[in-house]
ROTIDO-811944 format. One record per residue: residue number from 1; residue in three letters; x, y, z of N, C-alpha, C in turn. Coordinates in nm, 4 decimals. Example, Ala and Ser with C-alpha at 12.3 -4.5 7.8 and 13.67 -1.06 7.14 Angstrom:
! residues 2
+-----+------+----------+----------+----------+----------+----------+----------+----------+----------+----------+
: pos : code :     n_px :     n_py :     n_pz :    ca_px :    ca_py :    ca_pz :     c_px :     c_py :     c_pz :
+-----+------+----------+----------+----------+----------+----------+----------+----------+----------+----------+
:   1 :  ALA :   1.3190 :  -0.5690 :   0.7800 :   1.2300 :  -0.4500 :   0.7800 :   1.3200 :  -0.3300 :   0.7800 :
:   2 :  SER :   1.2850 :  -0.2250 :   0.7080 :   1.3670 :  -0.1060 :   0.7140 :   1.2900 :   0.0030 :   0.7870 :
+-----+------+----------+----------+----------+----------+----------+----------+----------+----------+----------+
END
This chain:
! residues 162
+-----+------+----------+----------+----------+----------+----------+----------+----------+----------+----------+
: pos : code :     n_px :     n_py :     n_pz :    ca_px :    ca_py :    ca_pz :     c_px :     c_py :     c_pz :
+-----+------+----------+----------+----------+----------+----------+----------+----------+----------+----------+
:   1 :  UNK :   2.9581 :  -0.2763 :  -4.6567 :   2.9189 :  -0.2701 :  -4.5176 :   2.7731 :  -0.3135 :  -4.5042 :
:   2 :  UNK :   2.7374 :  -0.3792 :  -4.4210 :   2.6014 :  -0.3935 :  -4.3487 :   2.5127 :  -0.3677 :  -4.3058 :
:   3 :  UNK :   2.3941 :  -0.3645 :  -4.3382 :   2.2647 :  -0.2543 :  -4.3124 :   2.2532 :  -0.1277 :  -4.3390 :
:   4 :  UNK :   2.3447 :  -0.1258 :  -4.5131 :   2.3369 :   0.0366 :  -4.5570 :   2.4136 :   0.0829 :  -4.5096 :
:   5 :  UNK :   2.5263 :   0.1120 :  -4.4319 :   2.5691 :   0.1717 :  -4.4094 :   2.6569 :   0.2066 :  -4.5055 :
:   6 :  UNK :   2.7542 :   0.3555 :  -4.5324 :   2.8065 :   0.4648 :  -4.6013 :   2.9108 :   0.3791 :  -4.6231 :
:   7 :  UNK :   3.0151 :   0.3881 :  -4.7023 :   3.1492 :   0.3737 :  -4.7588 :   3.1841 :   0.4595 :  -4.8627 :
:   8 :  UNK :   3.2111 :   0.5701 :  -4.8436 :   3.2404 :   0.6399 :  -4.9935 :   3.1344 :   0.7173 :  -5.0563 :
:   9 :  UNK :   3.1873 :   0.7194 :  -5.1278 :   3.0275 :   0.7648 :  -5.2275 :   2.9312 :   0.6072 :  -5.2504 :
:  10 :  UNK :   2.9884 :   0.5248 :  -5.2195 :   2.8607 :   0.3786 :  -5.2254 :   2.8085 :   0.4138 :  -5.1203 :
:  11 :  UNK :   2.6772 :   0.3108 :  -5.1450 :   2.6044 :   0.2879 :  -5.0045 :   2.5847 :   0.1059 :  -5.0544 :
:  12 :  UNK :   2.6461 :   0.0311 :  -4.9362 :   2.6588 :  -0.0933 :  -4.9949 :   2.5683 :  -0.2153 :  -4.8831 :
:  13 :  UNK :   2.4323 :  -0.2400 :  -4.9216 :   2.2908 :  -0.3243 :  -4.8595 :   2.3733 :  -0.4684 :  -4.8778 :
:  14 :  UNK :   2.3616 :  -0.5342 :  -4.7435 :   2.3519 :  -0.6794 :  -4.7415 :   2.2349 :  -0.6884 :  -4.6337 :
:  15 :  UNK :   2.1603 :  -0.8501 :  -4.6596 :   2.0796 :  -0.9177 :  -4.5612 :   1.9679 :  -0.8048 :  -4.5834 :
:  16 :  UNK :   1.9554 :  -0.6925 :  -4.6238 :   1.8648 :  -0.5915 :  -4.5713 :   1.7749 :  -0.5353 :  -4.7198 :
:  17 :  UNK :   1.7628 :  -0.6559 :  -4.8279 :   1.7265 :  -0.5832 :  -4.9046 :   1.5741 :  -0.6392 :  -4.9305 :
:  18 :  UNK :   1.4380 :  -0.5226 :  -4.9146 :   1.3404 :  -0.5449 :  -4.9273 :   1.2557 :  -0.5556 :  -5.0513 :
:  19 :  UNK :   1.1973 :  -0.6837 :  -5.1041 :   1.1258 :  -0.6873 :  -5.2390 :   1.0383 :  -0.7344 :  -5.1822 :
:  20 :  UNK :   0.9117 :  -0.7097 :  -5.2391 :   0.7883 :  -0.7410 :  -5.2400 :   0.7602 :  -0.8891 :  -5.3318 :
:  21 :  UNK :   0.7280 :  -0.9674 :  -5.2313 :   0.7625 :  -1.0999 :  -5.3192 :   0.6796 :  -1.1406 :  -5.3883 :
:  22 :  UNK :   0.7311 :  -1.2383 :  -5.5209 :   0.6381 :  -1.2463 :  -5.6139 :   0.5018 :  -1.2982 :  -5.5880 :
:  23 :  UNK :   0.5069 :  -1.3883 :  -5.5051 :   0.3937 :  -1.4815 :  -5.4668 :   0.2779 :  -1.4569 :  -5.3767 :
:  24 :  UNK :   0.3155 :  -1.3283 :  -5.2989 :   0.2223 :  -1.2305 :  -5.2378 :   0.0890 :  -1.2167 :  -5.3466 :
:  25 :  UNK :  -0.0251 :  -1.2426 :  -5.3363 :  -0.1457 :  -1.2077 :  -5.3976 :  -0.2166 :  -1.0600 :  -5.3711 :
:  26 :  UNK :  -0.2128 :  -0.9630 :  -5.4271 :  -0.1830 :  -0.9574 :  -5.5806 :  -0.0667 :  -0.9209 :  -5.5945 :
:  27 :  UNK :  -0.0146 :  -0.9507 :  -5.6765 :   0.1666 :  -0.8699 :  -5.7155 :   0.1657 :  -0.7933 :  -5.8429 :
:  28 :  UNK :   0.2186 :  -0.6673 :  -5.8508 :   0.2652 :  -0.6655 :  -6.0255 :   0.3247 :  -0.7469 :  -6.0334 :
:  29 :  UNK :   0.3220 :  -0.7661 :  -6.2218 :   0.4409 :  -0.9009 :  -6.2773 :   0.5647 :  -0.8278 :  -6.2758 :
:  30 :  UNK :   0.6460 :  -0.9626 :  -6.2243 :   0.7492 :  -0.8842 :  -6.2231 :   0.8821 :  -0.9455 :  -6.3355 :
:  31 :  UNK :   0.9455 :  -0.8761 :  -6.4710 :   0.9885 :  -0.8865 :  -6.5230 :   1.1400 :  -0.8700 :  -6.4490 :
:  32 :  UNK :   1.2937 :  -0.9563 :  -6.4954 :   1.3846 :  -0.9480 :  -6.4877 :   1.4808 :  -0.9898 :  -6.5896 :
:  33 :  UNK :   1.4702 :  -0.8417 :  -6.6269 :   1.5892 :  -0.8409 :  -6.7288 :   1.7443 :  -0.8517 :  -6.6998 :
:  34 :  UNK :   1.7931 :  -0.9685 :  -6.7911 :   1.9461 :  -0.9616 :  -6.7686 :   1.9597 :  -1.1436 :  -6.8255 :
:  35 :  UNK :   2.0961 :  -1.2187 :  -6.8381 :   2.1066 :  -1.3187 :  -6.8787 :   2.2296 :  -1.3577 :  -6.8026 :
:  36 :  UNK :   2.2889 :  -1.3140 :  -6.6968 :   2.3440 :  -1.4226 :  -6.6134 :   2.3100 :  -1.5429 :  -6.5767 :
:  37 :  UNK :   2.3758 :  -1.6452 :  -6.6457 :   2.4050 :  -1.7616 :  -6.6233 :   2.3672 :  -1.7948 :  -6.4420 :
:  38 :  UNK :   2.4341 :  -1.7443 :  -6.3910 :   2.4616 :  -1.7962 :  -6.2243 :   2.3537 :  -1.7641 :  -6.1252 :
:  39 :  UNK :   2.3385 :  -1.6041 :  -6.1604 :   2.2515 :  -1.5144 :  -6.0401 :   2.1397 :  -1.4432 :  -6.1431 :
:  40 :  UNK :   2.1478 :  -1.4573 :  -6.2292 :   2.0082 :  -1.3686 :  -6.3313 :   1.9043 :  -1.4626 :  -6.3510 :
:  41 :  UNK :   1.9624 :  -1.5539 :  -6.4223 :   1.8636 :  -1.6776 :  -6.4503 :   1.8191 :  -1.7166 :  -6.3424 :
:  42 :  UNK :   1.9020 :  -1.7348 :  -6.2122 :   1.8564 :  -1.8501 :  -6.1238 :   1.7368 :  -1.7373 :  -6.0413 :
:  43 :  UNK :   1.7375 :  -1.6363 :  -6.0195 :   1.6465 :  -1.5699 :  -5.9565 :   1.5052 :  -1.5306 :  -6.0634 :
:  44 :  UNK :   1.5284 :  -1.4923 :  -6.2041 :   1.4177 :  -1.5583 :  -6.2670 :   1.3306 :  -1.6742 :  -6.2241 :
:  45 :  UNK :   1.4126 :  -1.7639 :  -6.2231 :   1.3607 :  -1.9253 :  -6.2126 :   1.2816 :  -1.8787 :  -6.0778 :
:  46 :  UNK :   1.3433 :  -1.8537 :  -5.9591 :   1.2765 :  -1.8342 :  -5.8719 :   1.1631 :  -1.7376 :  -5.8335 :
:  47 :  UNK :   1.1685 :  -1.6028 :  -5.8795 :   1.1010 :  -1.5388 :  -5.8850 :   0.9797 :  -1.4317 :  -5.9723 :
:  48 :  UNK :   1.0656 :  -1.4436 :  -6.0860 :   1.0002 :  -1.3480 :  -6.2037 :   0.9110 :  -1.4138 :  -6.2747 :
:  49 :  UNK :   0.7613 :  -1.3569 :  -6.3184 :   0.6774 :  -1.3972 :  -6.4055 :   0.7482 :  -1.3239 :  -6.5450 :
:  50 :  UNK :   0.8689 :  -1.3043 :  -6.5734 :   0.8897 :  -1.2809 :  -6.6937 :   1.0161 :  -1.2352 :  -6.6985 :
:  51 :  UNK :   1.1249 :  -1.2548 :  -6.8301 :   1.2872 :  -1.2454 :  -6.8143 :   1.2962 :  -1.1914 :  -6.9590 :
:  52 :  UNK :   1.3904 :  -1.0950 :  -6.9515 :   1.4166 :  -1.0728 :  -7.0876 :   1.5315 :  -1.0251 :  -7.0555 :
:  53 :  UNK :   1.5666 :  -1.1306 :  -7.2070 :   1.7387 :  -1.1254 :  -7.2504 :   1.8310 :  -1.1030 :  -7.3627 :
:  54 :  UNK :   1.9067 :  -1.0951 :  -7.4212 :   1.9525 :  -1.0421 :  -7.5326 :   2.0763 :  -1.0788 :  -7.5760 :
:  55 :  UNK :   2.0807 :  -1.0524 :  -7.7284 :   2.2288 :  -1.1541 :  -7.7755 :   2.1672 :  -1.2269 :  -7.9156 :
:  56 :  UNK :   2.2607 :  -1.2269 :  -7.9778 :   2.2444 :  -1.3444 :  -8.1156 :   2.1312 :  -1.4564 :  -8.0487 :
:  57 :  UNK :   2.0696 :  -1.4970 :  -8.1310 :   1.9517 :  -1.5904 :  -8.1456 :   2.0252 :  -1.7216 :  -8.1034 :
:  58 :  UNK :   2.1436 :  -1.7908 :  -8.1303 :   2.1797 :  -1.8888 :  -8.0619 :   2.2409 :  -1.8870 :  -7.9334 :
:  59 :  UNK :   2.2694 :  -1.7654 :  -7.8453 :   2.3076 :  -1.7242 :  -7.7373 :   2.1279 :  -1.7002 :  -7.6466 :
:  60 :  UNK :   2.0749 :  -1.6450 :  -7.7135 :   1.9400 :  -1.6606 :  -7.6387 :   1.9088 :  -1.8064 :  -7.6208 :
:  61 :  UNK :   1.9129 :  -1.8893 :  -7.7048 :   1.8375 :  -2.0126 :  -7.7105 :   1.9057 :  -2.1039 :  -7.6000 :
:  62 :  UNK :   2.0462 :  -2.0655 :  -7.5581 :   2.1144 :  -2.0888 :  -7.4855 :   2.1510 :  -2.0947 :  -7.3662 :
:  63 :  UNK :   2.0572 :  -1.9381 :  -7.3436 :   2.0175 :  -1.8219 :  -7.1618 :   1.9416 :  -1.9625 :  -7.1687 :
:  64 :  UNK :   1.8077 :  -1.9631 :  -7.2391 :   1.6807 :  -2.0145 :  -7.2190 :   1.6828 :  -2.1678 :  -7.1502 :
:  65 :  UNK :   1.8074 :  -2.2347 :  -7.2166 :   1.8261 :  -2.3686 :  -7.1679 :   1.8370 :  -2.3518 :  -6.9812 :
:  66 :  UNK :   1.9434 :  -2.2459 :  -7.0247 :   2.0176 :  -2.2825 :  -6.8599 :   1.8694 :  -2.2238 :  -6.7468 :
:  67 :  UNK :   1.8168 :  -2.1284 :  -6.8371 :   1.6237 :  -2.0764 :  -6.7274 :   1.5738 :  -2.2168 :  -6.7064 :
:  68 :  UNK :   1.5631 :  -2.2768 :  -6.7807 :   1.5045 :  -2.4388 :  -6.7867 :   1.5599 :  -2.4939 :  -6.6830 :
:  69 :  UNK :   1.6567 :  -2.5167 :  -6.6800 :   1.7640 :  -2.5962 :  -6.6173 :   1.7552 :  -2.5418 :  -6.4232 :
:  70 :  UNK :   1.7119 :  -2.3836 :  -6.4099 :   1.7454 :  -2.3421 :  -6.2888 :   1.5643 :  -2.3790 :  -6.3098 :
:  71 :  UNK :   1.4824 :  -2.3626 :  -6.3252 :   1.3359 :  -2.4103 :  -6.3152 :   1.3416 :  -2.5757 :  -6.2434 :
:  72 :  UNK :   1.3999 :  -2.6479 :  -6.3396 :   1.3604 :  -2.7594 :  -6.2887 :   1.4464 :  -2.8107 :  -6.1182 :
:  73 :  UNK :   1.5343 :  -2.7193 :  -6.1373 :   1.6238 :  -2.7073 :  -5.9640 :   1.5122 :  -2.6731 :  -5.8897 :
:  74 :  UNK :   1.4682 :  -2.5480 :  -5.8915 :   1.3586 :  -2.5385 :  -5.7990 :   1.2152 :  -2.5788 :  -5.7921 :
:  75 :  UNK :   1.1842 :  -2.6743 :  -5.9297 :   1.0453 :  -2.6997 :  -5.9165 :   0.9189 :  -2.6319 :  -5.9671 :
:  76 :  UNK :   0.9848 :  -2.4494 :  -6.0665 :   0.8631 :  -2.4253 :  -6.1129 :   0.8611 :  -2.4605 :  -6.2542 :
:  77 :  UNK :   0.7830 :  -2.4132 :  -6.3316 :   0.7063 :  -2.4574 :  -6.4521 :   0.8024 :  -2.3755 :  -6.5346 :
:  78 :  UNK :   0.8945 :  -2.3947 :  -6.6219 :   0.9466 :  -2.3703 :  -6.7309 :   0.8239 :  -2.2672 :  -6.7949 :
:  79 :  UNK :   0.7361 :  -2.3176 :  -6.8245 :   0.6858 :  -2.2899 :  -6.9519 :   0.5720 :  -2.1224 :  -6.8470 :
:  80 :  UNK :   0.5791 :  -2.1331 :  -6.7214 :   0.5119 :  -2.0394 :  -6.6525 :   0.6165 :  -1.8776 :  -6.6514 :
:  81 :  UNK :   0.6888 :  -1.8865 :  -6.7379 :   0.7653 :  -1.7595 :  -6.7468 :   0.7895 :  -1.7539 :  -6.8848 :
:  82 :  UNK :   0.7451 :  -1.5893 :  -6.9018 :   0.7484 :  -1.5333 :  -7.0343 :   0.8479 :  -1.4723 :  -7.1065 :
:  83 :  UNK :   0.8823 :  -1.5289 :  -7.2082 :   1.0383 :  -1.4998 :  -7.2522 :   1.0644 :  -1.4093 :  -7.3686 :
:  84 :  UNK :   1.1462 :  -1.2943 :  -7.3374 :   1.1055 :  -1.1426 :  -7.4106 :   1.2523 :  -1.1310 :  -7.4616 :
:  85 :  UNK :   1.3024 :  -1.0452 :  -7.5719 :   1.4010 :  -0.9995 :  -7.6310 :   1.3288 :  -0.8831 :  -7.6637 :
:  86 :  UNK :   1.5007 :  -0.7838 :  -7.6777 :   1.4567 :  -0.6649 :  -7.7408 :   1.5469 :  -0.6969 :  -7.8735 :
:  87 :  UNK :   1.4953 :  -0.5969 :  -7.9688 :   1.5084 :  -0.5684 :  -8.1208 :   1.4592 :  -0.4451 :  -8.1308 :
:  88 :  UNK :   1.5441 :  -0.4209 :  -8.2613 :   1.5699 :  -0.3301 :  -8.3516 :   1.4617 :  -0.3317 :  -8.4906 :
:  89 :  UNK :   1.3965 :  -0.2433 :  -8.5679 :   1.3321 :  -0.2755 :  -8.6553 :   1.3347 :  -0.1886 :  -8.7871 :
:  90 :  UNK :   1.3954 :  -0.2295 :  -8.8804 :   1.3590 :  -0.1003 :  -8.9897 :   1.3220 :  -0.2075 :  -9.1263 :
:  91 :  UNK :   1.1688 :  -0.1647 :  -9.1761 :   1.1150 :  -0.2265 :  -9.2765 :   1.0950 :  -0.1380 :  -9.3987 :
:  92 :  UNK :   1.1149 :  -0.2069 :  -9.5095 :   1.0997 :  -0.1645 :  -9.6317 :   1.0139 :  -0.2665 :  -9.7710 :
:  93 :  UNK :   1.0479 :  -0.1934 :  -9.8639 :   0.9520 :  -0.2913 :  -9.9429 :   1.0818 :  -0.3661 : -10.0039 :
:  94 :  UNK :   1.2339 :  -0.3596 :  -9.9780 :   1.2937 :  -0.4443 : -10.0119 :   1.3816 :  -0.4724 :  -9.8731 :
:  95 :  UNK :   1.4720 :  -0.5438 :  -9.9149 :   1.5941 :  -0.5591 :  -9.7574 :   1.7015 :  -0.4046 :  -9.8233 :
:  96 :  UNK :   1.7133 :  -0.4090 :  -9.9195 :   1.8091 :  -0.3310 :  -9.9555 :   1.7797 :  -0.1367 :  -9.9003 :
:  97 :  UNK :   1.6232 :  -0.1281 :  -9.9168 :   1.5712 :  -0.0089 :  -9.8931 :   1.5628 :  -0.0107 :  -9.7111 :
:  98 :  UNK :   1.5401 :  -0.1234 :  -9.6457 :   1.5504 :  -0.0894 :  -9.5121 :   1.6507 :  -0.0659 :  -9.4691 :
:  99 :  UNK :   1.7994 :  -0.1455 :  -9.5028 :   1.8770 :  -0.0879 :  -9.4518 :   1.9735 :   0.0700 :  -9.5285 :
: 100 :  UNK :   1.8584 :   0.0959 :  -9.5802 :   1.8963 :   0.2372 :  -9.6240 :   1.8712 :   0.3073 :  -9.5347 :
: 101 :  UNK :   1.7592 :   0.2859 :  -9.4598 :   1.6508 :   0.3675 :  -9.3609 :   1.7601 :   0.3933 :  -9.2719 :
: 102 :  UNK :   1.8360 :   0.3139 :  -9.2090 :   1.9845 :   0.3112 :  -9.1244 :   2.0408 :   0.4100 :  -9.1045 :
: 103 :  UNK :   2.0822 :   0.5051 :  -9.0333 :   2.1722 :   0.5869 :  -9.0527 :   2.3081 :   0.5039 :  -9.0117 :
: 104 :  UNK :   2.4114 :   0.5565 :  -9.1213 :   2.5284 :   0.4638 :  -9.1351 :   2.5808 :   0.4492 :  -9.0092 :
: 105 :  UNK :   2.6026 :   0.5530 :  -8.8833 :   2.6484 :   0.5373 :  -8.7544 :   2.6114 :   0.4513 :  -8.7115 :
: 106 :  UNK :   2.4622 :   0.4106 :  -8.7326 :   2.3931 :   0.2834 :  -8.6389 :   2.4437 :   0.1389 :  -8.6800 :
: 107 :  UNK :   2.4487 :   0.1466 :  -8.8194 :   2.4882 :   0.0352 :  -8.9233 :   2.5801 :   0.0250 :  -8.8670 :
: 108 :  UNK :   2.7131 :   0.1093 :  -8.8395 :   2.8529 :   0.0938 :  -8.8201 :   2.9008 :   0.0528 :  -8.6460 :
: 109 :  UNK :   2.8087 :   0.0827 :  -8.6423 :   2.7775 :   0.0502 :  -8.3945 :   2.7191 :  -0.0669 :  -8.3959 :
: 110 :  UNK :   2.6469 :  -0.1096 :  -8.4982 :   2.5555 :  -0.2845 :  -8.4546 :   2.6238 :  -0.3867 :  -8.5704 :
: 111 :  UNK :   2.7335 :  -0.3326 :  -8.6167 :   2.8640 :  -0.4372 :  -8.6757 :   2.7653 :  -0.5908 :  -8.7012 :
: 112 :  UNK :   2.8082 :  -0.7137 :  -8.6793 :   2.7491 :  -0.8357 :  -8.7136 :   2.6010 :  -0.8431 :  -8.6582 :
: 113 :  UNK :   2.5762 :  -0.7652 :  -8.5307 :   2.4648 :  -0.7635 :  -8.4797 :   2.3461 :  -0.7598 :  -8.5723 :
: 114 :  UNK :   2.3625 :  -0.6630 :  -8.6442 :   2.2416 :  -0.6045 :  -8.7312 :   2.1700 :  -0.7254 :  -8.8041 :
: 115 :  UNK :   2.2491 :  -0.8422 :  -8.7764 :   2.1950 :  -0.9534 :  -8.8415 :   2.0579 :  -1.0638 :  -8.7909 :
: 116 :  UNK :   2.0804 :  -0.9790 :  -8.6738 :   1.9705 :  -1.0407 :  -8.5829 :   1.8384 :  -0.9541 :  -8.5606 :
: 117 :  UNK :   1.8673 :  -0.8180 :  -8.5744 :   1.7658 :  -0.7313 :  -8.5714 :   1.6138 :  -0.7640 :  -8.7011 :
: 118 :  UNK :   1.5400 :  -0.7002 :  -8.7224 :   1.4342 :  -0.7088 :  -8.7811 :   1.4529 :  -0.6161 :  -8.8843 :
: 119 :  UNK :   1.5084 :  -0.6403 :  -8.9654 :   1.5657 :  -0.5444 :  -9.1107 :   1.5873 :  -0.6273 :  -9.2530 :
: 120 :  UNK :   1.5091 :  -0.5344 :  -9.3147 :   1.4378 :  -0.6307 :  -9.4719 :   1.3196 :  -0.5856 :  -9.4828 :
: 121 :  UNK :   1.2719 :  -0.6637 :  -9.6050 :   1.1252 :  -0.6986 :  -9.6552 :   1.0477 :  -0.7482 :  -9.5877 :
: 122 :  UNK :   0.9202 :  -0.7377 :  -9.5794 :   0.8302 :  -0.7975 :  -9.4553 :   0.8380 :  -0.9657 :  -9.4842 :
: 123 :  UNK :   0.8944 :  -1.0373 :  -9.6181 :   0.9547 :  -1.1614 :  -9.5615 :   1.0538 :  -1.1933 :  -9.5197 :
: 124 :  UNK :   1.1831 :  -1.0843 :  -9.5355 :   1.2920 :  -1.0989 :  -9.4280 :   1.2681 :  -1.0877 :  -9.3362 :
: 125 :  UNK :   1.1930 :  -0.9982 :  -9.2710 :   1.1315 :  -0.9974 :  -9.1028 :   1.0383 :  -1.1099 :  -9.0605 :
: 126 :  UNK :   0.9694 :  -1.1617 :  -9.1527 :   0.8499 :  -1.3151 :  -9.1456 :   0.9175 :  -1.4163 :  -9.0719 :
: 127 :  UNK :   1.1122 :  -1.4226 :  -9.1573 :   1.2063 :  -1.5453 :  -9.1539 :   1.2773 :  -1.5046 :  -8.9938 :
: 128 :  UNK :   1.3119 :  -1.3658 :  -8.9729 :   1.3724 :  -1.3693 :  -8.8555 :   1.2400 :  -1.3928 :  -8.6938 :
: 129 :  UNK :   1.1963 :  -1.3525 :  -8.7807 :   1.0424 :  -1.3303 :  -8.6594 :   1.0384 :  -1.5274 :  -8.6348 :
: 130 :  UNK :   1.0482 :  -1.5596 :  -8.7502 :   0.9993 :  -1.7488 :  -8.6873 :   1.1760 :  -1.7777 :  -8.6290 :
: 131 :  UNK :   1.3004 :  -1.6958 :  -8.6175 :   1.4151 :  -1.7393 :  -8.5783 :   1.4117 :  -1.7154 :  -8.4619 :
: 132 :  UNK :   1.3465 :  -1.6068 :  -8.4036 :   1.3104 :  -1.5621 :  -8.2841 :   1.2245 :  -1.6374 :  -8.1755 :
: 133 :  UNK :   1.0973 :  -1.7155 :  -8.2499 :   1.0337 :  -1.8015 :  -8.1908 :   1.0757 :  -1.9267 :  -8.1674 :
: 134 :  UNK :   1.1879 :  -1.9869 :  -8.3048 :   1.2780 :  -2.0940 :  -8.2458 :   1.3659 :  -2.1018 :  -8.1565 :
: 135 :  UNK :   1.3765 :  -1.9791 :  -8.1290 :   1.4931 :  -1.9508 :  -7.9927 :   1.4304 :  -1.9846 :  -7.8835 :
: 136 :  UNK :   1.3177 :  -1.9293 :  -7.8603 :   1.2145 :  -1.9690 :  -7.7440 :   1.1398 :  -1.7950 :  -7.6644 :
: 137 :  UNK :   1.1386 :  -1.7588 :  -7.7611 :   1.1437 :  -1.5955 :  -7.7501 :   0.9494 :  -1.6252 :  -7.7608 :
: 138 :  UNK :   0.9107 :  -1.5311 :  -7.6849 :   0.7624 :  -1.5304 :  -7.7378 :   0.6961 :  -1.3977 :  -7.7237 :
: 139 :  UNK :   0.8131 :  -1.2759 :  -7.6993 :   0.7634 :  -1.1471 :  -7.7051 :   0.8675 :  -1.1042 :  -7.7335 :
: 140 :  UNK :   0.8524 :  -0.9763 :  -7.8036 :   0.9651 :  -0.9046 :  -7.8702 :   0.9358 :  -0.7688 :  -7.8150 :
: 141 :  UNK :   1.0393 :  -0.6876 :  -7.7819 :   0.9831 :  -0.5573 :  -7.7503 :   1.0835 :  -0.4854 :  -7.8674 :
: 142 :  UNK :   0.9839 :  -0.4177 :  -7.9918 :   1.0844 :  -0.3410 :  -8.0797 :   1.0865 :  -0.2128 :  -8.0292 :
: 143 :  UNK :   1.2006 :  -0.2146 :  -8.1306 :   1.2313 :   0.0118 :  -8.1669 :   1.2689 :  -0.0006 :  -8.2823 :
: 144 :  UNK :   1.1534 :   0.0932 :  -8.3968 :   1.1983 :   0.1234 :  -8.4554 :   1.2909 :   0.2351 :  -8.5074 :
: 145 :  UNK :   1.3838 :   0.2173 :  -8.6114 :   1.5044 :   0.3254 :  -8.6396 :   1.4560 :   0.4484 :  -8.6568 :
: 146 :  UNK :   1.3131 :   0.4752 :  -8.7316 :   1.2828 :   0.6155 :  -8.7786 :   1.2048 :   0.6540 :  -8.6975 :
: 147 :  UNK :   1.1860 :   0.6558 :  -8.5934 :   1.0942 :   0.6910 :  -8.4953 :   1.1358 :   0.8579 :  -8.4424 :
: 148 :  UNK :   1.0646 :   0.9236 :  -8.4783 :   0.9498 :   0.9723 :  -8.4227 :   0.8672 :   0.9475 :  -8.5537 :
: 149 :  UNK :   0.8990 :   0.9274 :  -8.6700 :   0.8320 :   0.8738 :  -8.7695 :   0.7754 :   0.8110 :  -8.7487 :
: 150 :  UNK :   0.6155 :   0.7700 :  -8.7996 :   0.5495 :   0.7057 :  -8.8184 :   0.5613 :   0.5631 :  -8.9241 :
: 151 :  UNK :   0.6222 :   0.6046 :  -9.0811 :   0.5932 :   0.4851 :  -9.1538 :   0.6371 :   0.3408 :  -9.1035 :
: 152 :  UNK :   0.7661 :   0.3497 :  -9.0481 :   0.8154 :   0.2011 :  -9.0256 :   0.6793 :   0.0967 :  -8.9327 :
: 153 :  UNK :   0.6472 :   0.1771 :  -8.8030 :   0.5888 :   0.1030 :  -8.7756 :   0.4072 :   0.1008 :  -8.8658 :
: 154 :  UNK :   0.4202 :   0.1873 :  -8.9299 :   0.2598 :   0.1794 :  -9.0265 :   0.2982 :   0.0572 :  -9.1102 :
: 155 :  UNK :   0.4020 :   0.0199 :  -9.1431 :   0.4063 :  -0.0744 :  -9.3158 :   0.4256 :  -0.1921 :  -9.1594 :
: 156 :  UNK :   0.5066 :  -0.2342 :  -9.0876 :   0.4909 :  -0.3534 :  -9.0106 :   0.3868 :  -0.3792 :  -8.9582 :
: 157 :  UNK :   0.2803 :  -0.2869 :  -8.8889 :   0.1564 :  -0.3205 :  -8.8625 :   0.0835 :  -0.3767 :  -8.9684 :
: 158 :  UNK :   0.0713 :  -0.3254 :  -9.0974 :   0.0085 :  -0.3594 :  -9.2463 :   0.0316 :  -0.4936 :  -9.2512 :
: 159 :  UNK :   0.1825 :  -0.5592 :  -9.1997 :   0.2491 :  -0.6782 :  -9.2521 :   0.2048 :  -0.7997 :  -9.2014 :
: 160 :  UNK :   0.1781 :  -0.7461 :  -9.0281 :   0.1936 :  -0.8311 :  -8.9654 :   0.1045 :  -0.8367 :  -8.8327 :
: 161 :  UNK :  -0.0113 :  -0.7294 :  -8.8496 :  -0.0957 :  -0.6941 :  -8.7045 :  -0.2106 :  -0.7029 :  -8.8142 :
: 162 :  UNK :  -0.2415 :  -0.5716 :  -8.8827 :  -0.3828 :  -0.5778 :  -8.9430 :  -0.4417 :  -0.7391 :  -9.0016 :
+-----+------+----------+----------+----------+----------+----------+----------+----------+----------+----------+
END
């Protein structure tokens, strides 16, 4: 229904929905997460200083084309939107010891996935970290597995910040 009005337990907005638009000076940035092809991307393109999306590394590289693709429809700058994935992170001093760090439930819930996450030796994470940037990824937002623990992210900072 139209202008908010009730149906049910929905309340269902057409024509009536208010955002503060990006281009208003000053704006927060405004990030939009999601990887629809049709209506995610194309309102990125149009509006968001930043998109983050998710999926195997050749499925990202893939969102990223079609962001390109709705950019150059409307005329902005490809390269003026910042392109974020989330990940997973558990580091060790071998690959074999990080994914020990795992608790097997998680191992057994991220099935082929886990292959994309940030898990290994800080040169297994070196190799996925440059797979990530070939995708077209240029921010990563992790979590690591042992968290409220401290070490995971102490030995990746060591690896790869200090």
């Amino acid at each position: 229904m139209a202008n908010g009005s009730k149906q049910g337990q929905s309340q269902f907005a057409r024509e009536n929905i208010s955002l503060r638009i990006p281009w208003e000076k000053p704006h927060i940035p405004l990030l939009i997460g999601g990887d629809g092809e049709k209506v995610t991307l194309k309102m990125v393109a149009q509006y968001a200083d930043a998109c983050n999306v998710g999926n195997d590394l050749a499925t990202i590289g893939q969102k990223f084309d079609v962001l390109k693709a709705h950019c150059e429809a409307v005329g902005r700058d490809y390269e003026s939107i910042r392109r974020t994935t989330t990940t997973f992170c558990s580091i060790g001093a071998t690959d074999e010891e990080a994914l020990e760090k795992i608790p097997p439930v998680v191992r057994a819930n991220f099935g082929d996935r886990i292959d994309i996450a940030l898990i290994g030796s800080p040169d297994t994470i070196r190799q996925r970290l440059k797979a990530y940037e070939d995708a077209g990824v240029q921010e990563l937002v992790i979590r690591f597995f042992d968290m409220p623990q401290l070490e995971g992210i102490r030995m990746f900072s060591r690896a790869f910040i200090d």
